[in-house]
Structure formats: structure tokens, C-alpha cells
VEXDREN-2710 file (C-alpha; in Angstrom, 1 decimal):
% VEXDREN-2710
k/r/px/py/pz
1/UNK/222.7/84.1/115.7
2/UNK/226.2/85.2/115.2
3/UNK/226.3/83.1/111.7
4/UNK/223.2/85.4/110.4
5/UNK/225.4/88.6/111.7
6/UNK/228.1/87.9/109.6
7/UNK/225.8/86.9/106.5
8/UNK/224.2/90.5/107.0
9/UNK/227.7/92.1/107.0
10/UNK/229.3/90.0/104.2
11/UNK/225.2/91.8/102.1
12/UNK/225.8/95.1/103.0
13/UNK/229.3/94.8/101.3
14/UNK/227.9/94.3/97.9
15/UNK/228.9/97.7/95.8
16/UNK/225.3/98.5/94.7
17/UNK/226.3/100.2/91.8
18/UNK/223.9/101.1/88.6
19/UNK/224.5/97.3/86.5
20/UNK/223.7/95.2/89.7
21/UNK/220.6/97.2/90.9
22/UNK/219.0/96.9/87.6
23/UNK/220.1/93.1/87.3
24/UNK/218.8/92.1/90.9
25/UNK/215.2/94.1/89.8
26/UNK/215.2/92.0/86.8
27/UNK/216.3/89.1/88.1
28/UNK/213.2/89.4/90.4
29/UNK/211.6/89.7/87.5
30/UNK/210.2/93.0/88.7
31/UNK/209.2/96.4/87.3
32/UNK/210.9/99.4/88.5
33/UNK/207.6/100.3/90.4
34/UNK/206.8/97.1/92.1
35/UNK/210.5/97.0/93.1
36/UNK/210.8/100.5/94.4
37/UNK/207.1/99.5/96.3
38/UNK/209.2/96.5/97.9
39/UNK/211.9/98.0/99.0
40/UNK/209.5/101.3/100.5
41/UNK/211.2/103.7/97.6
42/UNK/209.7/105.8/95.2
43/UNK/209.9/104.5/91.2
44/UNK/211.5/107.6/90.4
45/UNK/214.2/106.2/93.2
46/UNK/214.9/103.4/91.4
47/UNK/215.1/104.8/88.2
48/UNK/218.0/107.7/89.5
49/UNK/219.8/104.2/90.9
50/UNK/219.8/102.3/87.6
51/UNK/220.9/105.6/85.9
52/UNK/223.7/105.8/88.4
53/UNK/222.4/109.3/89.1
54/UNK/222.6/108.1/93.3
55/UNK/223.2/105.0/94.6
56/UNK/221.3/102.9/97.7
57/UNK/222.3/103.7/100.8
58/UNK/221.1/102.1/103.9
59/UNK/221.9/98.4/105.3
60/UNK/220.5/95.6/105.7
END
């Protein structure tokens, strides 16, 4: 149990900026929509990120 503790702390680290949001969703091979419908977000969510208009917040 503590290994997968410090895995989720060494995630939530990750500086989720603009370039690595929109790389991960592609990466996935995703669309913004079905991405933002993954993570529980609207499209319009995901579009503002990968703009760098806000960035994710929350953890993991």
C-alpha cells in the first residue's frame, strides 16, 4: 500500500500545463470530448486547458 501512495504523489507532481494535456489526450488517441467525458469535465474544459486559458486542478 505505501508503494502505490508514493506513485500517487510522485502523479500529482506532473506540471499539467497546456503542451502535456493536449499530448496525453492524443496520446490516448482521444478527442477532446471523449477525453473531457473520461475525466467527468466538460469539452469546453478541455479546450480552455489546451489553450492554457486554466489549468487542471485536482489530484489524483
Amino acid at each position: 500500500m505505501m508503494a502505490s501512495l508514493t506513485k500517487r504523489r510522485a502523479v500529482s507532481k506532473i506540471n499539467w500545463d497546456a503542451d502535456r494535456v493536449k499530448s496525453l489526450r492524443q496520446f490516448m488517441g482521444l478527442t477532446q470530448q471523449l477525453f473531457a467525458d473520461k475525466l467527468g469535465v466538460r469539452q469546453q474544459t478541455v479546450s480552455e486547458w489546451e489553450k492554457s486559458m486554466y489549468r487542471p486542478r485536482g489530484g489524483v
